[in-house]
C-alpha positions as CSV (number, residue, x, y, z in Angstrom):
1,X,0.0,0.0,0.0
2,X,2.8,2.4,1.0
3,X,6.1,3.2,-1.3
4,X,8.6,5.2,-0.2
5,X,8.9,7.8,2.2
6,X,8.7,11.8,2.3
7,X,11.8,13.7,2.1
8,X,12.9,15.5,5.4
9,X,12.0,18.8,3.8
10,X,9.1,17.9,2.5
11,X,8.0,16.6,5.7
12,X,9.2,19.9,7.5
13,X,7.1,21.9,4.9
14,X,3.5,19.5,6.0
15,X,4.2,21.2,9.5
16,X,4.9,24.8,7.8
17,X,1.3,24.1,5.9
18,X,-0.2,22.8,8.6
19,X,0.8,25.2,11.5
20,X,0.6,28.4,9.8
21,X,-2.6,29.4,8.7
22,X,-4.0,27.6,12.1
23,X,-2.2,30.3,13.6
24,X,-3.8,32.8,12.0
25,X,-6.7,31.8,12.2
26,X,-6.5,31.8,15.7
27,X,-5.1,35.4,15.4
28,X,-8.3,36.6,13.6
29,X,-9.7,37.2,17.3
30,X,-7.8,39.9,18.6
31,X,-7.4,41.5,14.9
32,X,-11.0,41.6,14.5
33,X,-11.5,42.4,17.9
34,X,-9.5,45.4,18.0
35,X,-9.4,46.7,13.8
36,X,-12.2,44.8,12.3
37,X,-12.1,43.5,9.1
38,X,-12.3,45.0,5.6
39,X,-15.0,43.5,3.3
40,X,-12.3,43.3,0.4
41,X,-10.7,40.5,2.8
42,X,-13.3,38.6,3.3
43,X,-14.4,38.6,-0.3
44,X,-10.7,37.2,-0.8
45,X,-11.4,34.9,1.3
46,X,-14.2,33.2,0.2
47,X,-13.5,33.8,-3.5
48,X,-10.2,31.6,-3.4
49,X,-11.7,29.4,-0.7
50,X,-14.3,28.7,-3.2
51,X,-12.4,28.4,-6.1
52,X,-10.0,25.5,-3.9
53,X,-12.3,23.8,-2.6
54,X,-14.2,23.2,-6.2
55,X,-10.8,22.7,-7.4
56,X,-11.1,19.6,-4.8
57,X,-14.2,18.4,-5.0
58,X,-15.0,18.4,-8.2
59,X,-11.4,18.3,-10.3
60,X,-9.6,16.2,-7.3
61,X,-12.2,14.1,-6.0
62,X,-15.2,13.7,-8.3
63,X,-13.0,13.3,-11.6
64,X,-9.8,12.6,-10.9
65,X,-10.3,9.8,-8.3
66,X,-13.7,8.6,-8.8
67,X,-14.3,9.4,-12.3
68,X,-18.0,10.7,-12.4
69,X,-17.6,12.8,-15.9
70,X,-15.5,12.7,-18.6
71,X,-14.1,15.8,-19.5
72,X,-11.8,17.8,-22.5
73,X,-8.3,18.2,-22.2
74,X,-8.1,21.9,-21.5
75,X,-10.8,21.2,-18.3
76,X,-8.9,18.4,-16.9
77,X,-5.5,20.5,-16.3
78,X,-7.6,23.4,-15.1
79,X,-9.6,21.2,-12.5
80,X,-5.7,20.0,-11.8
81,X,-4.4,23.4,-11.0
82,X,-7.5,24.8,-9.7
83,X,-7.4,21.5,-7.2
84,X,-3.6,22.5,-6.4
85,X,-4.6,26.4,-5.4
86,X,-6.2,24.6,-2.8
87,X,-2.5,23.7,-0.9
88,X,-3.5,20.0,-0.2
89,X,-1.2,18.0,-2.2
90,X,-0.3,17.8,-5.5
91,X,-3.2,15.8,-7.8
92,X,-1.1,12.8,-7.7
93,X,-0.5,12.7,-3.8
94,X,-4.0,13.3,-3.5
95,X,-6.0,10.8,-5.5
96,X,-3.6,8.2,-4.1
97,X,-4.7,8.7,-0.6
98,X,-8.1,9.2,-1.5
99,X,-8.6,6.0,-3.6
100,X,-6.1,4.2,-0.9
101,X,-9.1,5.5,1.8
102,X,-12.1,4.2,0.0
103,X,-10.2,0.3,-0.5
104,X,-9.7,0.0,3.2
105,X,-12.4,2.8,4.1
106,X,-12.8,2.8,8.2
107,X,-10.8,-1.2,8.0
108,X,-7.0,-0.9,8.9
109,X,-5.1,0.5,5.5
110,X,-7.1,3.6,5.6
111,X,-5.2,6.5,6.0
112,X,-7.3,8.5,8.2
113,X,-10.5,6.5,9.6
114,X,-11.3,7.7,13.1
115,X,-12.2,4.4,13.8
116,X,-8.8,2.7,13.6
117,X,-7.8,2.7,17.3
118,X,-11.1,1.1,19.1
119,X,-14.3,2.7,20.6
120,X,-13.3,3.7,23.9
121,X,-14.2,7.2,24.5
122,X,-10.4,8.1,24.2
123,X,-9.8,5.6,21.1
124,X,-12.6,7.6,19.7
125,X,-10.6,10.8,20.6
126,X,-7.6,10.2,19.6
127,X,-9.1,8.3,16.5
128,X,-10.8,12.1,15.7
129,X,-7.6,13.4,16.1
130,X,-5.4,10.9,13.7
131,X,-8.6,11.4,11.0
132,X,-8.7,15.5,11.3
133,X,-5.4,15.8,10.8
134,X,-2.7,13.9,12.6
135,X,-2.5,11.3,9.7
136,X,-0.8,14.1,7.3
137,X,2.0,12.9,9.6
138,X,3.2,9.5,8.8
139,X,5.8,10.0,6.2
140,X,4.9,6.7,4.4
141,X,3.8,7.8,1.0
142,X,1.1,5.8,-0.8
143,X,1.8,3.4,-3.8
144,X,1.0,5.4,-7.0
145,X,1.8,2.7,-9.2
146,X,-0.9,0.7,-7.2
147,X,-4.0,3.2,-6.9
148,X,-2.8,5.9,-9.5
149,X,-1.9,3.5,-12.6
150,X,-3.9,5.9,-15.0
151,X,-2.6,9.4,-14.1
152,X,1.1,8.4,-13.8
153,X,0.2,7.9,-17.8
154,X,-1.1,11.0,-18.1
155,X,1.7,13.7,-18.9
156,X,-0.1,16.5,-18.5
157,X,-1.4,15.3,-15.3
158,X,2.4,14.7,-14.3
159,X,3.3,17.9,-15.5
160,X,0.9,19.8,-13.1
161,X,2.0,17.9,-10.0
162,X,5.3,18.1,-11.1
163,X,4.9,22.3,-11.1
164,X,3.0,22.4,-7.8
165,X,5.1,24.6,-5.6
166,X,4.1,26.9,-8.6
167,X,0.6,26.7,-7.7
168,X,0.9,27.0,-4.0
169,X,3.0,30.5,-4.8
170,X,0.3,31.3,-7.2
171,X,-2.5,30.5,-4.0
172,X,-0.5,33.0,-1.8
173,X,0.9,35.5,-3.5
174,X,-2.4,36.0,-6.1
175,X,-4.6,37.6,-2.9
176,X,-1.8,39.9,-2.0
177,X,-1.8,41.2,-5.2
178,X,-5.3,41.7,-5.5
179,X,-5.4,42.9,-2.4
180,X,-2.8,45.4,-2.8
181,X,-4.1,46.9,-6.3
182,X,-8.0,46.9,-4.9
183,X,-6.5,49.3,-2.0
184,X,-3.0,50.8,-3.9
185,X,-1.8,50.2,-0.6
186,X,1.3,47.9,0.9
187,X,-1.0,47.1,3.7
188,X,-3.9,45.9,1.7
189,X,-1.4,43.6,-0.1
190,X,-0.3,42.0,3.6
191,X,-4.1,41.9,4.9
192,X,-4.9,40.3,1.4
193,X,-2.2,37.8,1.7
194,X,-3.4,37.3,5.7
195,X,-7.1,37.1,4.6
196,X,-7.8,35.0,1.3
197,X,-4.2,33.0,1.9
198,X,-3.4,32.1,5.0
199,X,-6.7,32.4,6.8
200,X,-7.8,31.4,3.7
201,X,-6.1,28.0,4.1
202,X,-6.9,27.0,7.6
203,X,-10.7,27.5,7.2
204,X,-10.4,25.5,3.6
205,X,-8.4,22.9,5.4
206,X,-10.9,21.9,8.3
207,X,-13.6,21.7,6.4
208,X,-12.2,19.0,4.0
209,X,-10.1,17.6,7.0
210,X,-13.7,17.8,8.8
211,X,-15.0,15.4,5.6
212,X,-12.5,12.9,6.8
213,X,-13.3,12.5,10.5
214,X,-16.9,13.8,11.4
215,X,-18.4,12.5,8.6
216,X,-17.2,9.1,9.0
217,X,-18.6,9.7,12.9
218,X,-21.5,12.0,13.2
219,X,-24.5,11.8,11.6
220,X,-27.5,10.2,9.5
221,X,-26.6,7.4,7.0
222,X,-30.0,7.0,4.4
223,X,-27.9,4.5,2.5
224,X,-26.1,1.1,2.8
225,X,-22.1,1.5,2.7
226,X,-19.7,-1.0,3.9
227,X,-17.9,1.8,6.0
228,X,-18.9,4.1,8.7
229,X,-19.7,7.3,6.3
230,X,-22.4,9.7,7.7
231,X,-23.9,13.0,6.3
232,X,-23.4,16.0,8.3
233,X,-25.6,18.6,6.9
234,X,-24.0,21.7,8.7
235,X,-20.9,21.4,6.1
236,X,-23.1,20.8,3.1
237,X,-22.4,24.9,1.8
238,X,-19.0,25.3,3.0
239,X,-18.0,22.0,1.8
240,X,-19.5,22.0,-1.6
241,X,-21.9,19.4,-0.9
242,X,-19.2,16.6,0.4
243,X,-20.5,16.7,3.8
244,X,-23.6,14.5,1.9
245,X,-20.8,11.9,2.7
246,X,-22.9,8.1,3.2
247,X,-24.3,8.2,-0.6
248,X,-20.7,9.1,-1.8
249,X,-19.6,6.3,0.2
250,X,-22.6,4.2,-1.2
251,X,-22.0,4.9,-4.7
252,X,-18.7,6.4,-5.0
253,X,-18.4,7.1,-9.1
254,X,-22.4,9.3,-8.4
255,X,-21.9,12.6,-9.5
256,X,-24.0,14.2,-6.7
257,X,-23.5,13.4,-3.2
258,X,-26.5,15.4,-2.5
259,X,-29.4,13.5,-3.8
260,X,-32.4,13.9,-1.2
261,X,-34.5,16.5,-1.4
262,X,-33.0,19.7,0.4
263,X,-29.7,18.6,0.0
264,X,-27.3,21.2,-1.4
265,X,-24.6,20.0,-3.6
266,X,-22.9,23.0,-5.3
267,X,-20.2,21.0,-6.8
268,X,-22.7,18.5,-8.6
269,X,-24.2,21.9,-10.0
270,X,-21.1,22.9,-11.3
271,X,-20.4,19.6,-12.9
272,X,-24.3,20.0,-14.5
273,X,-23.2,23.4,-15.8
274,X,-20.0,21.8,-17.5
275,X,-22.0,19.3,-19.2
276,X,-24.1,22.0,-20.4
277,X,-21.7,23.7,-21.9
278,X,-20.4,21.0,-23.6
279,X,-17.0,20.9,-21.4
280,X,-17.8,17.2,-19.6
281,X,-20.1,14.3,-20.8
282,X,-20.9,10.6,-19.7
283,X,-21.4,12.4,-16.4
284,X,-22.9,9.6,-13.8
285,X,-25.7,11.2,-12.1
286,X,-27.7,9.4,-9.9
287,X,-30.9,7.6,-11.0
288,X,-34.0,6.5,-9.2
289,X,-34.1,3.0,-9.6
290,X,-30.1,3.1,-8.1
291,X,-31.1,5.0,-4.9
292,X,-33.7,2.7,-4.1
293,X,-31.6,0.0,-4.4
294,X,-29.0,1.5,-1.9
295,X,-31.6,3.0,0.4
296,X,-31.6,1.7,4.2
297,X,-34.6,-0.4,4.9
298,X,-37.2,1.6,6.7
């Protein structure tokens, strides 16, 4: 399952990425608190939060590692560098985790399954923990040539993973600048840079680290899966609509994760738009005859 191991300086910057936009989040408080907060920033914020988080729902995730729609050429880099702005991993990384969890999902050779250490209330905890965030880590890398077969033939594929520090540069440095020419000032450039990257990154970051642990332990589960997945409907809008986490679990190649009437799934809409435009076809969308099938027994 596991080939090869992280450099030391790769596995310094996964602290760097980790620790610092989780401290500034936490200094939000006092900078709010005592200066506020301009609305530029927060439009920063969730502009390029958005923008990532798509990138990793529906370019990472739904495509690249499930394979829900087919799309053109031009749309798969794009979903690969969109998925990269969101500072994760590059695509490669990524999909081989992510396909890696749903072999072994909540069994031992599952990356991050909360469930891995027992049910005890502190197995639990510390089972939260490993899922949130403390599996990032273990410096064991995942097998590409055994869950990522098809994008190590993929050059263009390679050739954005390959360029992903450039991305990650591009994810910081991109809100400074708009922040900076929106104001012509130095300090809008910093606050722009504080706001839609760094703070940015941390609130991007729990709510798809949030996919991996309380939806796998909090929840309702309408559907039969062989795993522990749940729905948590309070990360449906932030999330994109992966919080709808049992039916993905369910039927992992659907399309939409939100399927139940109420259920908001922003990145299946923005799949249905690119079919519309003619930028993705053979899209998998869920049918009425499938859910029934997978729907728990009433």
């Amino acid at each position: 399952m596991t080939d090869g191991r992280r450099t030391s300086v790769q596995h310094f910057l996964i602290y760097v990425f980790v620790a610092v936009p989780m401290i500034a989040l936490v200094a939000t408080v006092p900078l709010v608190w005592g200066w506020g907060v301009n609305w530029h920033d927060l439009a920063l914020l969730a502009v390029f939060h958005t923008v990532g988080v798509l990138g990793i729902t529906v370019g990472f995730h739904r495509y690249f590692t499930h394979k829900s729609f087919k799309a053109k050429q031009w749309l798969r880099v794009a979903m690969a560098i969109t998925g990269s702005l969101a500072v994760q991993g590059n695509v490669l990384n990524w999909v081989a985790d992510h396909r890696r969890h749903h072999a072994f999902s909540d069994r031992e050779g599952d990356p991050h399954s909360p469930w891995l250490f027992g049910t005890s209330p502190l197995a639990v905890a510390k089972g939260f923990l490993h899922a949130h965030m403390g599996w990032f880590f273990d410096r064991a890398e995942t097998n590409h040539r055994r869950f990522i077969p098809d994008l190590l033939a993929d050059r263009a594929v390679r050739g954005v993973a390959r360029t992903f520090g450039l991305w990650v540069t591009v994810s910081l440095l991109l809100p400074a600048i708009i922040g900076g020419l929106v104001t012509m000032s130095w300090w809008g450039a910093v606050s722009g840079f504080f706001w839609g990257g760094l703070v940015r990154l941390a609130v991007s970051n729990h709510v798809t680290w949030s996919i991996n642990s309380i939806c796998h332990m909090v929840g309702a589960r309408p559907f039969r899966s062989r795993d522990r997945s749940r729905n948590f409907w309070p990360l449906a809008l932030v999330s994109m609509g992966e919080s709808w986490h049992n039916l993905h679990h369910a039927d992992p190649t659907c399309a939409r994760h939100g399927v139940l009437p109420g259920q908001i799934d922003v990145s299946a809409r923005v799949i249905w738009i690119f079919e519309r435009l003619g930028w993705a076809y053979d899209v998998r969308w869920p049918t009425p005859q499938r859910l029934a099938k997978l729907a728990v027994d009433v």
